[in-house]
C-alpha positions, 0 to 999 in steps of 0.5 A: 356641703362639708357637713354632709361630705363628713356623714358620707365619711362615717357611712363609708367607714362603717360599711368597710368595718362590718364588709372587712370581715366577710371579705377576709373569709371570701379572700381566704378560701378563693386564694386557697382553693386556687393555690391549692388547684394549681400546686396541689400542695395543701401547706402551700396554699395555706400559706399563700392563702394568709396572705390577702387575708392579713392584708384585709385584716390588717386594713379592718383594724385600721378601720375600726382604730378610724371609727374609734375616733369619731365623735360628736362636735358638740359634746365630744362624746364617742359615736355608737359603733353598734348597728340599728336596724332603723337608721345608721349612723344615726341622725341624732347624738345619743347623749346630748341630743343634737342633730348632727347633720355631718358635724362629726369630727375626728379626735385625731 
């Protein structure tokens, strides 16, 4: 139960690593096509724009440091952040082999 509750962890932490970005981008144009509406003010609502976007980069950064530290528990090596098209994360460590079926640890 505990090994495929932490496999479930390195899925979610991937999913919000590569969705933070696109959020960032979408959050930044809704904020200021809004602001931009009600105020008329370009410079305003660029600045009101920056806002939630800063906070959704700030939080992908903390995802990314997060990612960082997982790694495999038998050889301590770092887990690939790269995606295949196949299957990811994968089932298998890339350097010692193992099938880690959730035994993936944080170094923290």
């Amino acid at each position: 139960m505990e090994q495929e509750h932490a496999q479930k962890d390195y899925e979610s932490i991937i999913r919000k690593y590569y969705s933070l970005p696109g959020l960032s981008v979408l959050a930044l144009l809704l904020t200021f096509f809004a602001a931009w509406y009600t105020t008329g003010n370009e410079v305003l609502a660029w600045s009101v724009a920056a806002v939630p976007s800063c906070f959704v980069i700030w939080r992908w950064i903390y995802w990314a440091r997060l990612l960082d530290t997982c790694v495999c528990a038998k050889c301590s090596q770092r887990l690939p952040t790269k995606m295949l098209w196949k299957k990811y994360p994968p089932d298998n460590c890339p350097q010692c082999g193992r099938e880690f079926v959730g035994q993936i640890r944080s170094e923290r």
